[in-house]
Each structure stands twice: as structure tokens, then as C-alpha cells.
C-alpha positions as a Markdown table, in Angstrom:
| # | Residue | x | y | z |
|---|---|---|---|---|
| 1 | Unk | -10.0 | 4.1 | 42.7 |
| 2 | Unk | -7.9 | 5.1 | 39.8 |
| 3 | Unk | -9.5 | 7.5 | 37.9 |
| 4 | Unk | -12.5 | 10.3 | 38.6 |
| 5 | Unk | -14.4 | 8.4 | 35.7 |
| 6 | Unk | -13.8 | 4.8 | 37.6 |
| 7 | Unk | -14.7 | 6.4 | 41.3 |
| 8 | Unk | -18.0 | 8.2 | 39.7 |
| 9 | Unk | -19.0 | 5.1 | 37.2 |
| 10 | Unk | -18.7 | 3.3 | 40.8 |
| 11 | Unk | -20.5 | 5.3 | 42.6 |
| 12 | Unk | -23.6 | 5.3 | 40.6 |
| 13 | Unk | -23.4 | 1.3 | 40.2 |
| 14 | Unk | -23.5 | 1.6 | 44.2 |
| 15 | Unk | -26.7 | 3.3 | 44.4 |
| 16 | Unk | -28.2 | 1.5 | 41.6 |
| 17 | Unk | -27.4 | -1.5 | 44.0 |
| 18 | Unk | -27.8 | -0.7 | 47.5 |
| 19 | Unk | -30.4 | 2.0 | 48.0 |
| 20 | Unk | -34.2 | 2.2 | 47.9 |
| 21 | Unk | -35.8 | 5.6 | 46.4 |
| 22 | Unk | -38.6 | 6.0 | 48.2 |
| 23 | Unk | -39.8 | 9.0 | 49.3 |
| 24 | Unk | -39.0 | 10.3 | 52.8 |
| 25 | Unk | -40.4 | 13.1 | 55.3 |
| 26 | Unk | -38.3 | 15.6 | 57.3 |
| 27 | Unk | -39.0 | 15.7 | 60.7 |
| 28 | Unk | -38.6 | 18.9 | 63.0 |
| 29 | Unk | -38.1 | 17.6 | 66.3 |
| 30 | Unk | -34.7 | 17.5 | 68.0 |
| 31 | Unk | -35.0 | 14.7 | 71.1 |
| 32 | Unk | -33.2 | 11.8 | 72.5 |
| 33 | Unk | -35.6 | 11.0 | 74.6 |
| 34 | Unk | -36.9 | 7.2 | 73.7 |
| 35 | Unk | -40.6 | 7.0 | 73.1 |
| 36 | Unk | -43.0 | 5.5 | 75.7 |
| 37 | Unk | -44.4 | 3.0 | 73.8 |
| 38 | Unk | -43.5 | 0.2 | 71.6 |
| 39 | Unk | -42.7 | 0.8 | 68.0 |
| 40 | Unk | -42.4 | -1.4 | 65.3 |
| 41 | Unk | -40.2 | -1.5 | 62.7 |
| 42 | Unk | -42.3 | 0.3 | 60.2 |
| 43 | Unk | -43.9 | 2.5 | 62.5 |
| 44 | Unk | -41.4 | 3.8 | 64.6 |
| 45 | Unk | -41.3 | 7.4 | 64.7 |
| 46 | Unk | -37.9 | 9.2 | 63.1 |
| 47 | Unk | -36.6 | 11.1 | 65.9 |
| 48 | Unk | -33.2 | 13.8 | 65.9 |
| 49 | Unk | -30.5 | 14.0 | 68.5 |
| 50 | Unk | -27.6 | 16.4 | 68.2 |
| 51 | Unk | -24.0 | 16.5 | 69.0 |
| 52 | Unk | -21.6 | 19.3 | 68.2 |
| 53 | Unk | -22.7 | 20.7 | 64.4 |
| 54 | Unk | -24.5 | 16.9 | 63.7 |
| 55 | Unk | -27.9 | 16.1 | 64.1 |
| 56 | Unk | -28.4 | 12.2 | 64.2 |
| 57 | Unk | -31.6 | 10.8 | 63.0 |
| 58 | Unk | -33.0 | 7.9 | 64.7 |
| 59 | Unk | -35.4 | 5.5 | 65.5 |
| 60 | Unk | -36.5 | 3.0 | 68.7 |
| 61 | Unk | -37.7 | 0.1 | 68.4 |
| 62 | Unk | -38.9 | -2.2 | 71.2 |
| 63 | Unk | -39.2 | -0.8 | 74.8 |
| 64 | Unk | -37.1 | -3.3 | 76.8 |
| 65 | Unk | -35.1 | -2.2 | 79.6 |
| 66 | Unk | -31.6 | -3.1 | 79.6 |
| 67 | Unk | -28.2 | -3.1 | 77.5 |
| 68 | Unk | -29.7 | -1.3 | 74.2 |
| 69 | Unk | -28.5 | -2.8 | 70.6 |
| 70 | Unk | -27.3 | -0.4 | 68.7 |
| 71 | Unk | -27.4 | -0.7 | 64.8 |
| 72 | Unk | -25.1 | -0.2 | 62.6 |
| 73 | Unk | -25.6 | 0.3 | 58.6 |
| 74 | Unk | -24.0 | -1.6 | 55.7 |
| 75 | Unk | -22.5 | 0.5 | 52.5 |
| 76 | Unk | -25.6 | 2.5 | 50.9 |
| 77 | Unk | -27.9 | 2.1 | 53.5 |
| 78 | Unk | -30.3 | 3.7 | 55.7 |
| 79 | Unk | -32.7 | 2.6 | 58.9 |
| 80 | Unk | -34.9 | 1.6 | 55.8 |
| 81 | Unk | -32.7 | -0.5 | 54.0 |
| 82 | Unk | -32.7 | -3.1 | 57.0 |
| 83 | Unk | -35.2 | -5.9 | 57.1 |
| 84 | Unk | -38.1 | -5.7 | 59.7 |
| 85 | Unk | -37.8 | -9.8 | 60.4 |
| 86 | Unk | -34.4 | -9.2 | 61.5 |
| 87 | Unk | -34.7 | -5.4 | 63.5 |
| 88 | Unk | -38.2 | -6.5 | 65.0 |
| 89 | Unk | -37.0 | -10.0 | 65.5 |
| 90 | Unk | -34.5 | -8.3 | 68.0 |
| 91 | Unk | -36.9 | -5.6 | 68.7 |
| 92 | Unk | -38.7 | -8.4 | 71.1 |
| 93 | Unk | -36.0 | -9.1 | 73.3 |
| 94 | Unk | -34.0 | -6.0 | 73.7 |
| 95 | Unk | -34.7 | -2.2 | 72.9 |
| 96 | Unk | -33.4 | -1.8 | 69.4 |
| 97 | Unk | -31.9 | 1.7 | 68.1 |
| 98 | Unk | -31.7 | 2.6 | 64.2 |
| 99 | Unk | -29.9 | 5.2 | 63.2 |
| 100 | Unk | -28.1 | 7.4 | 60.1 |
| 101 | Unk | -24.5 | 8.3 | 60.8 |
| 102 | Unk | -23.1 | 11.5 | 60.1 |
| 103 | Unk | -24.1 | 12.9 | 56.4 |
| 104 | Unk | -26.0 | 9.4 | 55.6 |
| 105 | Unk | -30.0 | 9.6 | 55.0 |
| 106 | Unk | -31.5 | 12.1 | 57.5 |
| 107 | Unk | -28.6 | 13.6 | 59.4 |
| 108 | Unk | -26.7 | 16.3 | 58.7 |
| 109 | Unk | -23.0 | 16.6 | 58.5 |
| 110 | Unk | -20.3 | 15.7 | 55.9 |
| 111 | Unk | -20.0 | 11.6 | 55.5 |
| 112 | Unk | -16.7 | 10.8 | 56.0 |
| 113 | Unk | -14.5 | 8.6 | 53.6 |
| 114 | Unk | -12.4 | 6.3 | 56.4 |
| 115 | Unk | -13.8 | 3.8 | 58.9 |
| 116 | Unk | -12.2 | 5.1 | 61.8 |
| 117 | Unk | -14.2 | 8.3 | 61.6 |
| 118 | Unk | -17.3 | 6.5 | 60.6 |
| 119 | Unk | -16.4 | 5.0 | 63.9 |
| 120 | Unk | -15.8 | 8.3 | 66.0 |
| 121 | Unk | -19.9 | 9.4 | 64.2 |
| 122 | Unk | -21.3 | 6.3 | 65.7 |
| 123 | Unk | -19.9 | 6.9 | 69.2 |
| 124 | Unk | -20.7 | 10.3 | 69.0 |
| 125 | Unk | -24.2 | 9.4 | 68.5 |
| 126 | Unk | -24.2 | 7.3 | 71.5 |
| 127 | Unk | -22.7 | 9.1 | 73.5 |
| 128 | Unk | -25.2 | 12.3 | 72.6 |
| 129 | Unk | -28.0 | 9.4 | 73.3 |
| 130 | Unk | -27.0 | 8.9 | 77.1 |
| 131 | Unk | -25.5 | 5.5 | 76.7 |
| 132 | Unk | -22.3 | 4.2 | 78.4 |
| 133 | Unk | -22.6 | 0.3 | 77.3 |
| 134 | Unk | -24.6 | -1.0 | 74.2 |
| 135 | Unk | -24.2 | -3.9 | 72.2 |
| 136 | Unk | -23.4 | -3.4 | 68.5 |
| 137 | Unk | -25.3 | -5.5 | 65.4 |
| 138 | Unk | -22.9 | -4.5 | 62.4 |
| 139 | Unk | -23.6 | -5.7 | 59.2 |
| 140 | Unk | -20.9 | -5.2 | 56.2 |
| 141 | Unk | -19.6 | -1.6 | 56.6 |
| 142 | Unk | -21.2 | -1.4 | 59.6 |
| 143 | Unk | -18.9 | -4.7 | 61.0 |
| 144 | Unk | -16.2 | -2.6 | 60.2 |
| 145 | Unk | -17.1 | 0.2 | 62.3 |
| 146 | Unk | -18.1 | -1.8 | 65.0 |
| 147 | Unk | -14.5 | -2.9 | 64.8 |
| 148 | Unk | -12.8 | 0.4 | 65.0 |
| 149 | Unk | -14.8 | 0.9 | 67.8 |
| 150 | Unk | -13.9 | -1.9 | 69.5 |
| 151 | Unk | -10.3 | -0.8 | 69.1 |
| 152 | Unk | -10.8 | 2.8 | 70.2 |
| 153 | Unk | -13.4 | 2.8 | 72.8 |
| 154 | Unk | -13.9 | -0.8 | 74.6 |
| 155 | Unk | -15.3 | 0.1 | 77.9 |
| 156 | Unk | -18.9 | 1.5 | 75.3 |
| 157 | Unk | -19.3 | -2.0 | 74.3 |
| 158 | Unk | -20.8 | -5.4 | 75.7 |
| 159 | Unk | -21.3 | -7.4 | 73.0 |
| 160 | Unk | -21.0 | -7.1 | 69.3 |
| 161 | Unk | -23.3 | -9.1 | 66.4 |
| 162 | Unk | -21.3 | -8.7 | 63.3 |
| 163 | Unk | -21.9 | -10.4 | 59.7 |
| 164 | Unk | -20.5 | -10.2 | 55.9 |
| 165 | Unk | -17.4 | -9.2 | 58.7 |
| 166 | Unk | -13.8 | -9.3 | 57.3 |
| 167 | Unk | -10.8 | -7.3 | 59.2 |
| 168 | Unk | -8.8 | -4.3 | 57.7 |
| 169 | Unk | -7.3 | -5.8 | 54.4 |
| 170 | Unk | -10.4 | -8.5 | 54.2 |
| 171 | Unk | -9.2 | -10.9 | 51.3 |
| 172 | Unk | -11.2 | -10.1 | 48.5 |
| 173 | Unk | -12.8 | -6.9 | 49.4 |
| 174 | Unk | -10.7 | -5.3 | 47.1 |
| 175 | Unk | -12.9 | -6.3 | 44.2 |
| 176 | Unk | -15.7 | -4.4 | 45.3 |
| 177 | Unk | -15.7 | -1.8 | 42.6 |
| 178 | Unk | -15.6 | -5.7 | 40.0 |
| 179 | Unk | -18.8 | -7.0 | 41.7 |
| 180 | Unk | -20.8 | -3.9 | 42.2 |
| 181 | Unk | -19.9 | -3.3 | 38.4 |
| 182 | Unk | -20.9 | -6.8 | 37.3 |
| 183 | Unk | -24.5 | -5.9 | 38.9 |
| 184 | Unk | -25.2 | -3.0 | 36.2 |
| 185 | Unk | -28.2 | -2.8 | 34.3 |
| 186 | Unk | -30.0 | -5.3 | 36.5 |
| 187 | Unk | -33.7 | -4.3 | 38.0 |
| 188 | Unk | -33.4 | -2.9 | 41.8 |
| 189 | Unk | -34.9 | -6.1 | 43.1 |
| 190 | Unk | -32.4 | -8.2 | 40.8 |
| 191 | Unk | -29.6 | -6.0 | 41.8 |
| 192 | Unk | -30.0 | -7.0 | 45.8 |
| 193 | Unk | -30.7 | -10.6 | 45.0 |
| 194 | Unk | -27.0 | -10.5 | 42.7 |
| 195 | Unk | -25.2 | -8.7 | 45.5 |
| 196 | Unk | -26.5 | -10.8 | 48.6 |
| 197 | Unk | -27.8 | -13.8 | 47.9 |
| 198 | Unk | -26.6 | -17.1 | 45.8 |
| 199 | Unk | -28.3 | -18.5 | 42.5 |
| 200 | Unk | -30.1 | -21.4 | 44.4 |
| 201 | Unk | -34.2 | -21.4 | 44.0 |
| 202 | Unk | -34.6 | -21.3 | 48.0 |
| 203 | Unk | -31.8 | -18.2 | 48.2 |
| 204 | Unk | -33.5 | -15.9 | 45.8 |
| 205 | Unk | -36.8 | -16.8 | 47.1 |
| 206 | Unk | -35.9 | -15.9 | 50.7 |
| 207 | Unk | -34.2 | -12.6 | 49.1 |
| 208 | Unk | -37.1 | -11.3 | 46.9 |
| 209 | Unk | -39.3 | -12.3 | 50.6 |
| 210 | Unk | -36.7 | -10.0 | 52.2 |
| 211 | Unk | -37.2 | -7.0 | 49.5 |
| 212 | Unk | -40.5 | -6.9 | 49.8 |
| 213 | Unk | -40.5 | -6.4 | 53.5 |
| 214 | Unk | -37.9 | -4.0 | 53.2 |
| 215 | Unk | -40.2 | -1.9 | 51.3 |
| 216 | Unk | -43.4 | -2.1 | 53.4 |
| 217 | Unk | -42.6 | 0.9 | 55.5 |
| 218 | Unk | -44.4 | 3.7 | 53.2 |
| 219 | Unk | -44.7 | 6.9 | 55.8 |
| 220 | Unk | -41.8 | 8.6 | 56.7 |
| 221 | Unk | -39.3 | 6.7 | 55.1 |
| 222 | Unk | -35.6 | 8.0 | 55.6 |
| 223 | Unk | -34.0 | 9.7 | 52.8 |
| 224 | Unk | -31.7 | 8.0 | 51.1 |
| 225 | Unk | -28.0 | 8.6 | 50.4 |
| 226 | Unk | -26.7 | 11.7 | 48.4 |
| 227 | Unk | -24.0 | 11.2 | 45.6 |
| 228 | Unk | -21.4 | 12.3 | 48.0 |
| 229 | Unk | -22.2 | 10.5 | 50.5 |
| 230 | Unk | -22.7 | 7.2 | 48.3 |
| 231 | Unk | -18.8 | 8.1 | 47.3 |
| 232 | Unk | -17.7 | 9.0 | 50.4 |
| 233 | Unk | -18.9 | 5.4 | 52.1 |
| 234 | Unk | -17.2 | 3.3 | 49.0 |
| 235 | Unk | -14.1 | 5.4 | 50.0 |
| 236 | Unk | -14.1 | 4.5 | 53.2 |
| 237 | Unk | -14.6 | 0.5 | 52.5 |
| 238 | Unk | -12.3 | 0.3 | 49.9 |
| 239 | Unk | -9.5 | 1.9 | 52.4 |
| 240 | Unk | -11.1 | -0.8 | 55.0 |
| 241 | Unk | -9.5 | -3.3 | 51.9 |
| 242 | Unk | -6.3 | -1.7 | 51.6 |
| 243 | Unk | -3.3 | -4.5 | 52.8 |
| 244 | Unk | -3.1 | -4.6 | 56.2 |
| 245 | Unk | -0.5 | -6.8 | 57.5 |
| 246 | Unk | -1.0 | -6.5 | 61.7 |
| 247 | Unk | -4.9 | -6.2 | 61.5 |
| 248 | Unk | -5.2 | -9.8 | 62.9 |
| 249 | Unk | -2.6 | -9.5 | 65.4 |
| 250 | Unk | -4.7 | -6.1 | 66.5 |
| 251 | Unk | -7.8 | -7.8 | 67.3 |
| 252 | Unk | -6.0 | -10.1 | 69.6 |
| 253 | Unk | -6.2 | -7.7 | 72.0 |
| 254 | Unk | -10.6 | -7.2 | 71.4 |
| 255 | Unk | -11.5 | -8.9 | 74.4 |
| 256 | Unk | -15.2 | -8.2 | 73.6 |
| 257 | Unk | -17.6 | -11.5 | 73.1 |
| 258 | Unk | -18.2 | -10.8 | 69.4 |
| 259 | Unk | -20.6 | -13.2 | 67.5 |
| 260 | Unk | -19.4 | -13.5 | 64.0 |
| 261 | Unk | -21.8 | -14.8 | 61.5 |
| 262 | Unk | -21.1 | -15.4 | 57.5 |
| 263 | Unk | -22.7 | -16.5 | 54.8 |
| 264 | Unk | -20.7 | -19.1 | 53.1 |
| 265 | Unk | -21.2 | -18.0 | 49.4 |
| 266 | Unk | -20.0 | -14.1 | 50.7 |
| 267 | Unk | -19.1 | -12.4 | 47.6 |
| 268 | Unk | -17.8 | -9.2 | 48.7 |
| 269 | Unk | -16.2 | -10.9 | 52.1 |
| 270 | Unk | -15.5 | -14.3 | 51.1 |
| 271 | Unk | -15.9 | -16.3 | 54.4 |
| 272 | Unk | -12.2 | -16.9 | 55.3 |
| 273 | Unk | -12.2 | -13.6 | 56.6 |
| 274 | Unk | -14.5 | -14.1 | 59.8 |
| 275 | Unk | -12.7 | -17.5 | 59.8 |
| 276 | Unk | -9.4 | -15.6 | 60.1 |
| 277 | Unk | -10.6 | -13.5 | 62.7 |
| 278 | Unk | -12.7 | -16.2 | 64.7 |
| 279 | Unk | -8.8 | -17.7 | 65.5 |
| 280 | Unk | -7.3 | -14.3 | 66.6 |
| 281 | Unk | -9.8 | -12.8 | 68.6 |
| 282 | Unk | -10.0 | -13.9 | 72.2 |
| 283 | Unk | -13.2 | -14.0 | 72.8 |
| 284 | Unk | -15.0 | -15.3 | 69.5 |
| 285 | Unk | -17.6 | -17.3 | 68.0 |
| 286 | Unk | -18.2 | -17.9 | 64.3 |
| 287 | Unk | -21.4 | -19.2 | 62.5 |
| 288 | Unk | -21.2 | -20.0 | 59.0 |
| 289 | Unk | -24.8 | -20.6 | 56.9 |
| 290 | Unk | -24.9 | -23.0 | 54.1 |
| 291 | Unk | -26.2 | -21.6 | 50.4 |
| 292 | Unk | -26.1 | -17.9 | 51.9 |
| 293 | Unk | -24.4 | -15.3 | 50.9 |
| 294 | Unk | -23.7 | -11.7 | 52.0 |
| 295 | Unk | -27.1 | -11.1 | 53.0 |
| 296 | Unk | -27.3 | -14.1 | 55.4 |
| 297 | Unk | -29.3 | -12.3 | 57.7 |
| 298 | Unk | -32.2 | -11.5 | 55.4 |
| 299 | Unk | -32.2 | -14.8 | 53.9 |
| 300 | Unk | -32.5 | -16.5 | 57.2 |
| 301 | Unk | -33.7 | -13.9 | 59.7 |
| 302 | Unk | -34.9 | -16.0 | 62.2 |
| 303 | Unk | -32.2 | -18.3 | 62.3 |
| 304 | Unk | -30.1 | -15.4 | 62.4 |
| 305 | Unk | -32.5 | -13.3 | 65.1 |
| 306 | Unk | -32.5 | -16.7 | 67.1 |
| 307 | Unk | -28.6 | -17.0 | 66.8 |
| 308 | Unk | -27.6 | -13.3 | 68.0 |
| 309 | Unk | -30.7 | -13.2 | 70.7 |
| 310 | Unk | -29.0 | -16.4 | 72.5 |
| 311 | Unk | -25.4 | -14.9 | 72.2 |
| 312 | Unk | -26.6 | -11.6 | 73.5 |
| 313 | Unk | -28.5 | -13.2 | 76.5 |
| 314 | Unk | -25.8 | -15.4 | 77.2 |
């Protein structure tokens, strides 16, 4: 980010991109007590647990006992910006948790502008939630948190999902600021197909599917990002893609089962990244889909639901 102008013309491309504005409700209650019953995806209550000056918003879906799967957000995103098809596909077989890291949507707190303490936010939260072991879907930003955490606190993680993944220094993630630039001016809807799915008829279909269930959840939707925050997040990424020559040779020692799965047409994290990864981490599995891009997991939710369920139960 070279310039104020650049970071702020950025910034606003972002949320042009990556957000929803829909309007949200604040909620009162402060609880990490998981609710009784069984929520789905857009009825699940939002919920507040707090840690130190931080109060987490959250949400529960599912009500399966077990090893809980803990979410974790891409850039400009909040619980409401993931798909139902692929939080509810989960949501069947395992107890899944949504949440807003610190600063993001409906917590409180500054966002910070690195990965690593994106990362310390996350286990923070669950920690303050009672867990000791979870399993970690990361998607985008949120594989590289999942990552970081990985590296900084193993012993909190059984398994890890992660997809649009690269390591520190991804190839290619440095044109971020290019392809979120390239995307301005387009319709919200035409703005999410450009950034995460390819120009086949069957790509975009599944993606404007995937909008539209993204949006069905009307009542109590989360808030979405402020301006800082928005900033703060592209920050952090775009340090994520600084040149990092021993980021490989780090995750050799990740001896975590970690299911990487990519999108072959990734435009922000062109696929040779999870490739690269899949040969240095011990204990690793890479899926690649054909005519999907960085939003793999929308396009093909139950493919990908299907794919991470079996890895998880393994």
C-alpha cells in the first residue's frame, strides 16, 4: 500500500466486493452457554461471549456432541456472508460455531492489521467459549489464521478444513489490491460472481444460487464491517503476501491433518499455493475442483460439505 489514496480507494473497492448491507440487530445478552436446541443457519440466535475488553459475537449451529468446528471468516466477512449449504451442510454432522473476531461485525474491540493477532482474537474466543480442541474450517483470510494458529497453539486443534489457502508469501496474493480494483463499478451480485467464481455458464449459475442463499437470513443479520476494520483486514492479508522465504519449511513441522481444498481457477490464491503446501506439510491432503474458483465452496457446497465431513470423521 503505497499511498493513503491507494490504501483508502482499496478499501472501498473491498467493501463494494465482499460485504452485504443488510440491516442487523444488537443483541444485549452476554453468554457462552450453547443453546438447547438445534438452530439453523438463518435462525440461529446471535449470542456474546467476553474475554478481557472484547466481547465476541456468535452463533451455534447444530447440537451434536463432540469435537466442535469452529469457523473462521474470509476478508470482509461476517457469520452472514457464509453460505447456509455449506455451514448447515456441516451443521448436520458436527456442532458448528460462527463467529466475528475482534472489531469485525458485532464484537467489539479494535481489528487488528496482521494475521498473527487475528490469530491470538480467534483463540481467545475459544478459549473464553470453554474449548480445549476444535477443528478449524478457514476459508481465505480465515486459512490464514487457521495457520498461525496451527503454528502458535497446536495442542487447540484436531483438524483443520482450509480453502482459497496459500502460505505466508502466497504467489500471487500480492495483486489483491489489481483484482479487487478490476471489480469496480460492478453490481454487488456481479462483484462476488467476478471475485469467486469463473466465466463458465454452470460457475456463475451456482454463484448467483449461492448469493441468494447468502441473503435469506433477514432477522438479526450481523453488522457488517466498519471502514477501519475493512482496512485493517486488507492490511493484514496483504502482509500475509509479503515474501516469505521459510514459510514452507515452517509448516513442515504442522503435524495437524489439514484438508486443503482449491478451486482451480483461484484468482487471488492461484492453486500452486495449496499445491506447495500439500508437499511440505506432514500430514496433508489437497483437493482441487475443476471450473471453480476462489469460492469453491459455494459453487459446490455439497461436494465440498461431503469432502470436509469424510475428512473430519475420518
Amino acid at each position: 500500500m503505497a499511498t493513503t489514496r491507494f490504501t483508502t480507494m482499496s478499501m472501498l473497492a473491498l467493501s463494494a466486493l465482499l460485504t452485504f448491507s443488510f440491516v442487523s440487530c444488537d443483541k444485549d445478552e452476554d453468554t457462552a452457554t450453547p443453546p438447547a436446541v438445534s438452530y439453523d443457519h438463518q435462525h440461529a440466535p446471535t449470542q456474546f461471549v467476553t474475554s478481557g475488553d472484547v466481547k465476541f459475537a456468535y452463533r451455534v449451529l447444530g447440537n451434536s456432541e463432540g469435537v466442535p468446528l469452529v469457523v473462521l471468516s474470509p476478508l470482509g466477512s461476517t457469520m452472514d456472508d457464509w453460505d447456509p449449504a455449506v455451514t448447515d451442510g456441516f451443521a448436520k454432522k458436527y456442532k458448528v460455531i460462527l463467529f466475528d473476531n475482534t472489531g469485525v461485525g458485532s464484537s467489539t474491540g479494535k481489528t487488528p492489521s496482521t494475521i498473527a493477532d487475528m490469530a491470538k482474537g480467534a483463540v481467545t474466543f475459544i478459549k473464553a467459549m470453554g474449548y480445549s480442541r476444535v477443528n478449524l474450517l478457514g476459508f481465505s483470510m480465515g486459512s490464514f489464521i487457521a495457520q498461525q494458529i496451527a503454528l502458535t497453539e497446536p495442542v487447540l486443534i484436531n483438524k483443520m478444513v482450509l480453502t482459497g489457502v496459500g502460505p505466508k508469501g502466497s504467489e500471487g496474493l500480492s495483486k489483491l489490491p489489481e483484482i479487487i480494483g478490476g471489480g469496480q463499478g460492478l453490481s454487488a451480485e456481479e462483484s462476488f460472481l467476478y471475485f469467486g467464481f469463473t466465466k463458465s455458464d454452470a460457475s456463475r449459475a451456482a454463484g448467483k444460487q449461492a448469493y441468494a442463499r447468502i441473503a435469506l437470513r433477514q432477522v438479526d443479520r450481523d453488522k457488517p464491517l466498519s471502514d477501519e476494520s475493512s482496512l485493517a483486514e486488507l492490511t493484514a492479508v496483504l502482509g500475509w503476501a509479503q515474501p516469505a522465504p521459510d514459510a514452507l519449511k515452517e509448516l513442515e513441522s504442522v503435524k495437524i491433518p489439514v484438508l486443503l481444498i482449491q478451486g482451480k481457477e483461484d484468482l487471488p490464491v492461484p492453486v500452486i499455493n495449496p499445491t506447495n503446501m500439500a508437499q511440505h506439510l506432514p500430514n496433508a491432503h489437497l483437493i482441487v475442483y475443476d471450473d471453480a474458483a476462489h469460492a469453491s465452496l459455494f459453487q459446490l457446497a455439497d461436494k465440498f460439505v461431503k469432502d470436509g465431513s469424510d475428512f473430519l470423521g475420518e
